[in-house]
C-alpha positions as MATLAB code, in Angstrom:
seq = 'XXXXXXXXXXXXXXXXXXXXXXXXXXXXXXXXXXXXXXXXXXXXXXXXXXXXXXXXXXXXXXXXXXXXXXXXXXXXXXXXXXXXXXXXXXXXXXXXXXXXXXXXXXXXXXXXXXXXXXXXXXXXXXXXXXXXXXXXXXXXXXXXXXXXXXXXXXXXXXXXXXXXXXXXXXXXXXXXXXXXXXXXXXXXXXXXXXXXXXXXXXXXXXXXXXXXXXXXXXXXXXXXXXXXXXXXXXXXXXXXXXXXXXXXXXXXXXXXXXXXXXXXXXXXXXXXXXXXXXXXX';
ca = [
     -94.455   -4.440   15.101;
     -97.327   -3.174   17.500;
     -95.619   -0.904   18.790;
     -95.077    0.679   15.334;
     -98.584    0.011   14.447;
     -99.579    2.327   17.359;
     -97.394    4.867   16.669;
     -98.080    5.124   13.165;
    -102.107    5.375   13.967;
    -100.844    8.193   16.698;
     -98.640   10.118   13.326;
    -101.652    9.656   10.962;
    -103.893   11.469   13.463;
    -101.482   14.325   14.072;
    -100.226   14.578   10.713;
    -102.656   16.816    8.551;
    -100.682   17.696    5.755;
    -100.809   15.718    2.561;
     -97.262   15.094    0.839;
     -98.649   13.744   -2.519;
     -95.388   13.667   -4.132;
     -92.563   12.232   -1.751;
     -88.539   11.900   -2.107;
     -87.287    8.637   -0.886;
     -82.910    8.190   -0.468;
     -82.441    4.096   -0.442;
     -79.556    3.575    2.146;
     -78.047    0.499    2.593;
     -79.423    0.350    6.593;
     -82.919    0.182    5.112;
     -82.446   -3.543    4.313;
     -83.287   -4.594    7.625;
     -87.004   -4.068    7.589;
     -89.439   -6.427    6.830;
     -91.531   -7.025    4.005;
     -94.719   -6.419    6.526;
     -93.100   -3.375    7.746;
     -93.032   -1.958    4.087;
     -96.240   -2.858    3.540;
     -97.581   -0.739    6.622;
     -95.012    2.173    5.865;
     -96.521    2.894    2.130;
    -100.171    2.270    3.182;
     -99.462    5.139    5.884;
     -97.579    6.983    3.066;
    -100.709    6.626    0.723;
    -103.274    7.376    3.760;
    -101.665   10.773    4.044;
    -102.262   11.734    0.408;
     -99.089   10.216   -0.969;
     -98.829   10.083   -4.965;
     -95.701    9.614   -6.378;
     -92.787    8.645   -4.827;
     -89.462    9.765   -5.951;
     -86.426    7.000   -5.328;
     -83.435    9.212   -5.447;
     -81.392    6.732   -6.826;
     -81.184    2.492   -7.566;
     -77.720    2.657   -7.681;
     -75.126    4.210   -5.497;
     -71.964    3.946   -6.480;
     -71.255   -0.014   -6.062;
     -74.440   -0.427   -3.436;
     -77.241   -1.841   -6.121;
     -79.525   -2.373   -2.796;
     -80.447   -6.275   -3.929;
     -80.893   -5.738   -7.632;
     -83.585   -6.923   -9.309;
     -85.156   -8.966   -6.147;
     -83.571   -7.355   -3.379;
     -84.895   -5.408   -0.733;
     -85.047   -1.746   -2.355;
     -86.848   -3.753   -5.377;
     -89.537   -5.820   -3.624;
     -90.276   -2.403   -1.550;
     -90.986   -0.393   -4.184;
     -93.444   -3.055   -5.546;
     -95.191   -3.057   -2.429;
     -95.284    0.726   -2.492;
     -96.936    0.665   -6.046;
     -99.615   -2.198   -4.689;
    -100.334    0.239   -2.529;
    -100.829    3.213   -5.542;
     -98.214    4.956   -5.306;
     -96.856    5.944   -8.367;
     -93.272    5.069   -9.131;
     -89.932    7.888  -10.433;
     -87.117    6.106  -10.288;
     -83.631    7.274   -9.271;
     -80.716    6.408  -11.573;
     -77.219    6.105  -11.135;
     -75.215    8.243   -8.029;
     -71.132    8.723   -7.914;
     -71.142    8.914   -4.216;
     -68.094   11.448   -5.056;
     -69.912   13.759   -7.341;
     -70.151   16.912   -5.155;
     -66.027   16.186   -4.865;
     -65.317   15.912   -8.305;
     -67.759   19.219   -9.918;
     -65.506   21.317   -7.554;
     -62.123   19.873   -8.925;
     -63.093   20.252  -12.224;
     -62.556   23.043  -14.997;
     -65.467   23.073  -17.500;
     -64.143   20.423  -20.402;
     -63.623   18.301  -17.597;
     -67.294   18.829  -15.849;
     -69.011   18.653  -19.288;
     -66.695   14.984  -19.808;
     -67.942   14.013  -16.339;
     -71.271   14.568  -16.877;
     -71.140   13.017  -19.921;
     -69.611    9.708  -18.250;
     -72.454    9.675  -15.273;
     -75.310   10.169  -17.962;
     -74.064    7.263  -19.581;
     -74.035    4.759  -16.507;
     -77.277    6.487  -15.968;
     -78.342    5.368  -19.037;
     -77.612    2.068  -18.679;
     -79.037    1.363  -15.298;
     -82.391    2.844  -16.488;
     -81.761   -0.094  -19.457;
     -81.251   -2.740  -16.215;
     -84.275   -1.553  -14.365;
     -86.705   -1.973  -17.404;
     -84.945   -5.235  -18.819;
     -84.927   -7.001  -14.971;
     -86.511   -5.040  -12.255;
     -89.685   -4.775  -14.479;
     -91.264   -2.295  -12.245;
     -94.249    0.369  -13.880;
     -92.241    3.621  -13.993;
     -93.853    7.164  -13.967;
     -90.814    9.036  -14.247;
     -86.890    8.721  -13.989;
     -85.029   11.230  -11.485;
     -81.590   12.267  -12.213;
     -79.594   12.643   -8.737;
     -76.833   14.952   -9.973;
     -77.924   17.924   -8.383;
     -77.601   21.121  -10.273;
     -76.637   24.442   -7.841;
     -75.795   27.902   -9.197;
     -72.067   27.881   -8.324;
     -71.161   25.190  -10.373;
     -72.990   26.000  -13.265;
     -72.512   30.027  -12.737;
     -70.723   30.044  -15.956;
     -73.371   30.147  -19.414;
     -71.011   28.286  -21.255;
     -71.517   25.289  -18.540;
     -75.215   25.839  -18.518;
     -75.385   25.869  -22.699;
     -73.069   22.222  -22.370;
     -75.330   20.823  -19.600;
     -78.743   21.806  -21.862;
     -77.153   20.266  -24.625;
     -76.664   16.814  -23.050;
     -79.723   16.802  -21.096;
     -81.664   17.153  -24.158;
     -79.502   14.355  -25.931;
     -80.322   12.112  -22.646;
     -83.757   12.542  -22.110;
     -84.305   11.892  -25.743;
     -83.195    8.190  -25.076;
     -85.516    7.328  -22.161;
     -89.337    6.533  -22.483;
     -90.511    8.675  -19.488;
     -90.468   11.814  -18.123;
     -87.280   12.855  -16.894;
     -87.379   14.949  -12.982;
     -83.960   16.940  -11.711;
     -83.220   18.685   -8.784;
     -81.512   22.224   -8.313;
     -81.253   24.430   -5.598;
     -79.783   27.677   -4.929;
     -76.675   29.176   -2.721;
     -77.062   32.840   -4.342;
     -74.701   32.940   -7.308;
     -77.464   33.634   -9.958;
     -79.687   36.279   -9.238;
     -83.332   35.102   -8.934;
     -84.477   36.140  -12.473;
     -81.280   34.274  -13.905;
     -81.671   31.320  -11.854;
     -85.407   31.798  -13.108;
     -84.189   31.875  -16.955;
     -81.936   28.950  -16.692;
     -84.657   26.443  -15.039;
     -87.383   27.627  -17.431;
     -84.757   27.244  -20.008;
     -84.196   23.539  -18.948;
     -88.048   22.729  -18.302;
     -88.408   23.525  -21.743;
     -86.413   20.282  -22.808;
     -89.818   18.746  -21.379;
     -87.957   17.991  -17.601;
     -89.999   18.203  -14.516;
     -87.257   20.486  -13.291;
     -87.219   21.012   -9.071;
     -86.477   23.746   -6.665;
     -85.336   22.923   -3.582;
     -86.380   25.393   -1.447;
     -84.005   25.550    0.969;
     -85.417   25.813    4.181;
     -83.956   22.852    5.856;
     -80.294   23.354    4.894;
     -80.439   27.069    5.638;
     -77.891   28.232    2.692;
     -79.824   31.464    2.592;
     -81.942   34.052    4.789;
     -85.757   33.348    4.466;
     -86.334   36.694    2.343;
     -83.799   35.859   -0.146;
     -85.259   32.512   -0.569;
     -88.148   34.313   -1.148;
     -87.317   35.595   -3.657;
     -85.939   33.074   -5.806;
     -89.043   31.367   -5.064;
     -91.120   34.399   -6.722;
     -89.406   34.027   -9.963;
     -89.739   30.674  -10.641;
     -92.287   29.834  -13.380;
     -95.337   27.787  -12.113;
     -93.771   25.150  -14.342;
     -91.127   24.795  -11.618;
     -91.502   22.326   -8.974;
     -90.775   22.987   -5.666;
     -89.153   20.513   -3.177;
     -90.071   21.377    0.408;
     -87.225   20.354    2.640;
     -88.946   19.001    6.060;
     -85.642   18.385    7.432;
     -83.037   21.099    9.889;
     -79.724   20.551    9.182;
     -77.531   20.407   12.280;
     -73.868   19.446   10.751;
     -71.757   22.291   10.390;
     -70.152   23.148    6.714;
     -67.439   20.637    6.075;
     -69.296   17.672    8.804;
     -71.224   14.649    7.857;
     -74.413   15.663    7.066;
     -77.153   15.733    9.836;
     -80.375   16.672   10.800;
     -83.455   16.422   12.551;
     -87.142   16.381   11.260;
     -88.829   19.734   10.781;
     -92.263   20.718    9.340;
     -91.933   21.815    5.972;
     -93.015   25.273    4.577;
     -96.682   25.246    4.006;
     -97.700   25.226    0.458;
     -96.061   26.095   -2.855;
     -98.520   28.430   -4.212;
     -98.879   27.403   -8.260;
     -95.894   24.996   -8.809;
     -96.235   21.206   -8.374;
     -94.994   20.309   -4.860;
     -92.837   17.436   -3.062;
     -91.405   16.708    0.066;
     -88.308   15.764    1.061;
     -88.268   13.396    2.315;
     -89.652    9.991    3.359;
     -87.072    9.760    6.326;
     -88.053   12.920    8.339;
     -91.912   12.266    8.079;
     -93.594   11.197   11.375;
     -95.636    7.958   10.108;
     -92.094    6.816    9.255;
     -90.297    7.794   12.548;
     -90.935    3.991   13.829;
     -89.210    2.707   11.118;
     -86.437    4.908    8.869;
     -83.934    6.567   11.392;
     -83.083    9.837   11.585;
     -79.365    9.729   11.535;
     -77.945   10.882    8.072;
     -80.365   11.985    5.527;
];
């Protein structure tokens, strides 16, 4: 733990940007650390300007990280004694990226129907027994331009979300990101389109998972409204297409000129090197 403590006071001096609203992905590995170890991760989280933090999920498939006491649980309580502010990740198929591409659109629009609804009830578990003060709720079903190329698919996914978030009691946050199947000004449309439902929509922007050349990034970025939030990826992906995701920790790009700005994520930033490896995501 001194060891940690020294490296973390070594990160906080060379660290100078503040993330003040930060992605966190629970995996199952992260049960090993200590209560005190928590503790000293958020209050370096919150010394660097940290916010909010976004838990990308609270359940993963059949992983429930502890439940209502469990270690994913009493974390994020520490994390909000700290100040952080709390959006909370709902319910993950670890095989949704499989199934979008197998399916035609009836069967997307029935899938997404199905993982809104478990989503819906785990929000209803986490305010009937983890009792934790919530700022937000994050969808993790990613939304890309490929899948949801088609209007048809993008009219069937507004309709739901605006049927889902009208059942939850805070503001609803969702990720997209781009691989070049919309044009910018589409892409553009569509998110405006979906912020409207009153969604703290996201932009990933990219940079860590390469998809597309910096210009072209560029200009999606330029068409977003300043509604738009943009997720700066402070990651490099290393896997190859088709490998087990990896990477490495990478500055992310500086600033995000009007839009509200996050980081992803927790797990690449260096006051948490000592604790959350960097194997996986």
């Amino acid at each position: 733990m001194r060891k940690f403590v020294t490296g973390l006071m070594l990160a906080l001096c060379l660290s100078a940007n503040a993330d003040e609203q930060l992605f966190y992905q629970p995996l199952n590995r992260d049960a090993q650390l200590s209560q005190a170890q928590w503790q000293a991760l958020w209050k370096a989280t919150a010394a660097q300007g940290g916010k909010t933090l976004i838990v990308q999920w609270t359940a993963y498939g059949d992983s429930t990280f502890g439940g209502a006491e469990g270690w994913l649980a009493n974390s994020l309580r520490a994390a909000h004694d700290q100040g952080l502010q709390l959006v909370l990740g709902l319910y993950m198929d670890p095989a949704y990226y499989q199934r979008i591409d197998e399916l035609d659109s009836a069967g997307l629009s029935a899938y997404w129907q199905l993982q809104l609804g478990r989503s819906l009830a785990q929000q209803r578990l986490l305010r009937q027994h983890w009792k934790l003060p919530v700022a937000g709720w994050y969808l993790p079903m990613e939304l890309d331009d490929l899948h949801f190329k088609d209007a048809q698919r993008r009219q069937a996914l507004f309709n739901q979300l605006q049927a889902f978030n009208h059942r939850l009691d805070a503001p609803l946050h969702i990720s997209t990101f781009s691989a070049g199947h919309l044009s910018p000004a589409v892409n553009a449309t569509w998110l405006q389109q979906l912020a409207g439902l009153n969604l703290q929509v996201w932009w990933q922007d990219g940079a860590g998972t390469g998809r597309l050349a910096p210009l072209v990034r560029q200009q999606y970025l330029a068409a977003l409204p300043c509604s738009i939030g943009v997720v700066r990826e402070a990651f490099h992906q290393t896997s190859q297409s088709g490998q087990p995701f990896k990477a490495v920790a990478a500055n992310p790009q500086s600033g995000a000129g009007c839009h509200p700005s996050a980081v992803f994520s927790l797990r690449y930033r260096p006051w948490a090197k000592g604790l959350l490896t960097l194997n996986g995501n």
